[in-house]
VEXSEZA-182317 format. One line per 4 residues: number of its first residue (from 0); for each residue x, y, z of N, C-alpha, C. Coordinates in steps of 0.2 Angstrom, whole numbers, plus 2048, in hexadecimal, padded with zeros to 3 digits. Example, Ala and Ser with C-alpha at 12.3 -4.5 7.8 and 13.67 -1.06 7.14 Angstrom:
BEGIN
0) 842,7E4,827,83E,7EA,827,842,7F0,827 ~ 840,7F5,823,844,7FB,824,840,800,827
REM end
This chain:
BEGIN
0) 7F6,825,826,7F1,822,822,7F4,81D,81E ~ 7EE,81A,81C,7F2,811,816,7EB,812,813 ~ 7F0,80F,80D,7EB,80C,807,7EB,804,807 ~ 7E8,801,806,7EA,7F8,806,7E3,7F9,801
4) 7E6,7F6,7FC,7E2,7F4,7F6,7E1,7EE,7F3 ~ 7DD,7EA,7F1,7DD,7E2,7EE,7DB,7E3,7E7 ~ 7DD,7E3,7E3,7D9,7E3,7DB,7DD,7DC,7D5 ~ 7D7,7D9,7D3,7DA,7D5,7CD,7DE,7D7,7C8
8) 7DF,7DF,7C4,7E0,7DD,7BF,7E0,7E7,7C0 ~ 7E6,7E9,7B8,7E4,7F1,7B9,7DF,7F3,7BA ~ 7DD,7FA,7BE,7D7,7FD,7BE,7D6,802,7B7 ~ 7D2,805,7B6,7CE,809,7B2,7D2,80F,7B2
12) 7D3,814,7AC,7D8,818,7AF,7D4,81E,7B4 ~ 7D7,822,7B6,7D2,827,7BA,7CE,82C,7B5 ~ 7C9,82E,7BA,7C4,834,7B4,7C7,838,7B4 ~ 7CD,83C,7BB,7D1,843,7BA,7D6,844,7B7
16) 7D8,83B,7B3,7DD,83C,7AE,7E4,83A,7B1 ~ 7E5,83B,7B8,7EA,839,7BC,7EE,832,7BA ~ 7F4,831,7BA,7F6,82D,7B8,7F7,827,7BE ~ 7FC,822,7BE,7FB,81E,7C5,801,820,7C7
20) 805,822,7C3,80D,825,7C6,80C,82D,7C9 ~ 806,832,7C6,806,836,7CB,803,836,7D0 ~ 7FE,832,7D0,7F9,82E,7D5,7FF,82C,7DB ~ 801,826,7D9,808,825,7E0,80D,82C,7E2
24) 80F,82F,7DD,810,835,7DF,80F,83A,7E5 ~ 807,839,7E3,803,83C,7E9,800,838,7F0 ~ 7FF,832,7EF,800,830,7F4,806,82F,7F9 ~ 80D,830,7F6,812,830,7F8,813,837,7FE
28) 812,83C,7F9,80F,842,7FB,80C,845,801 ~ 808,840,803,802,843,807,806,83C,80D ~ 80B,838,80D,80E,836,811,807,82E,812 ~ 803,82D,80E,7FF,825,80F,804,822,80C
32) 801,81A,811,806,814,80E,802,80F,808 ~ 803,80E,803,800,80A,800,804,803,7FF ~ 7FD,7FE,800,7FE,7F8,800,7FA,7F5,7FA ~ 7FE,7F1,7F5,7F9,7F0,7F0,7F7,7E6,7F1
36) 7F5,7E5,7EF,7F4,7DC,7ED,7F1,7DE,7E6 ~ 7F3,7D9,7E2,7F2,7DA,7DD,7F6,7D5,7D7 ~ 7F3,7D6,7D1,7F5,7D1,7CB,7FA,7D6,7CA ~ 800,7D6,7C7,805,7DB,7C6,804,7DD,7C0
40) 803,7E3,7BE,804,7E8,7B7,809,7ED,7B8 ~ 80B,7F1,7B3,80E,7F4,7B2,80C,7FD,7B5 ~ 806,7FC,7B3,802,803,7B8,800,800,7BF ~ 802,7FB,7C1,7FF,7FC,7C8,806,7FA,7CC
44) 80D,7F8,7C5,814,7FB,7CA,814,802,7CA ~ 813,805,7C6,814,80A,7C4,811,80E,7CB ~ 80D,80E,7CC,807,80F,7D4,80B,80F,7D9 ~ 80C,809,7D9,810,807,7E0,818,80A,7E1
48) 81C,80A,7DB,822,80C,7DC,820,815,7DD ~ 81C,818,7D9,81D,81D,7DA,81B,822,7E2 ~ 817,81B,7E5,813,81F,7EC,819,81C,7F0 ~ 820,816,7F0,824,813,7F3,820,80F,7F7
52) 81A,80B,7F5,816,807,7F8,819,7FF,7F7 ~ 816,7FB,7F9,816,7F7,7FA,811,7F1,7F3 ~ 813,7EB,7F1,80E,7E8,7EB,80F,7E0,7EE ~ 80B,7DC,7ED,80A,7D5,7EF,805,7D3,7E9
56) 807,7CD,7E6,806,7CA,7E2,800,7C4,7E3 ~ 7F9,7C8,7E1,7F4,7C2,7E3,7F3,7BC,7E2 ~ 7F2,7B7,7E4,7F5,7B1,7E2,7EF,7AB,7E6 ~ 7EC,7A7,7E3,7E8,7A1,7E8,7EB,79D,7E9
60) 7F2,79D,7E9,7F9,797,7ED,7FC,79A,7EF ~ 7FA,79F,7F4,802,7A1,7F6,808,79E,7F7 ~ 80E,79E,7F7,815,79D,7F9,814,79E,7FF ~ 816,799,804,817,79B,80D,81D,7A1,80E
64) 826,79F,80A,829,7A2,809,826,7A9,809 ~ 822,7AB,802,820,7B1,800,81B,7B5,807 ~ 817,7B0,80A,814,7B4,80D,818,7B8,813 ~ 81E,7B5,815,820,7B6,81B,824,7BC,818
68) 828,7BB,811,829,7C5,80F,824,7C8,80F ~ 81E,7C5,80E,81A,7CC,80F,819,7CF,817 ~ 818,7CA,81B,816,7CC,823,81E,7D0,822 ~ 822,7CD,822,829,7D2,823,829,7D9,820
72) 827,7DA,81C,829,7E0,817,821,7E5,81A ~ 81E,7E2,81B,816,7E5,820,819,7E7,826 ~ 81C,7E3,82B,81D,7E6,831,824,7EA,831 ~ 828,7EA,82D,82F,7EE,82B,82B,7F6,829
76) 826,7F5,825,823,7FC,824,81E,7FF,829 ~ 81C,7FA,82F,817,7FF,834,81F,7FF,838 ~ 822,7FB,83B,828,7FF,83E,829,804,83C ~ 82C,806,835,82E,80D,834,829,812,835
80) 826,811,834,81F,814,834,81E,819,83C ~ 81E,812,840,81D,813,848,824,819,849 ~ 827,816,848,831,81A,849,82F,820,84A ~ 82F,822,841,82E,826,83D,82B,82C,843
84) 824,829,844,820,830,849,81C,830,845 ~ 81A,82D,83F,815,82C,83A,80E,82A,83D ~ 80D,828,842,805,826,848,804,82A,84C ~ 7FD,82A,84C,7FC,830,851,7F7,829,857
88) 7FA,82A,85D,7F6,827,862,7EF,829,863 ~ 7EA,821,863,7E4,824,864,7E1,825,86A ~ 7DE,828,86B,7DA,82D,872,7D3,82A,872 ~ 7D3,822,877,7CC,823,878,7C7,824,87E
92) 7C2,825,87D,7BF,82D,881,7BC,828,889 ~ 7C0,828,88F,7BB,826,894,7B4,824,895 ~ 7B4,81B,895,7AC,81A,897,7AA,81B,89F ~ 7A6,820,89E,7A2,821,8A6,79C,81D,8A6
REM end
């Protein structure tokens, strides 16, 4: 499972109180990837370090440079991923 998320700016804190560091926690936990794009704050590194996610910096000029770490650091994490035994093949049902 992944998370890929796009957000301007911090979000709202949660109604359950959860923090974004125990929040990454838990997502780290349950083995999802998260991917953030985003304005960089301090609670939504805090997000991304703690689930070991990934963070990309939104931007309406990208860097060419920049973007080719990102395809790099995207396909370095489904690779491991794939390795890993982290995928389950999908099974699709015979058209008769």
């Amino acid at each position: 499972w992944a998370i890929l998320a796009f957000t301007t700016a911090d979000s709202k804190p949660a109604r359950s109180g959860i923090s974004a560091r125990d929040l990454g926690a838990e997502i780290k936990r349950r083995g999802i990837l998260l991917y953030l794009v985003c304005e960089p704050t301090p609670t939504l590194q805090d997000l991304v370090n703690s689930a070991e996610g990934l963070m990309f910096q939104i931007t309406n000029s990208p860097d060419p440079a920049e973007l080719q770490r990102i395809a790099a650091q995207l396909a370095a994490s489904i690779v491991a991923t794939v390795a890993s035994g982290g995928t389950v093949p999908m099974t699709v049902p015979a058209i008769k």
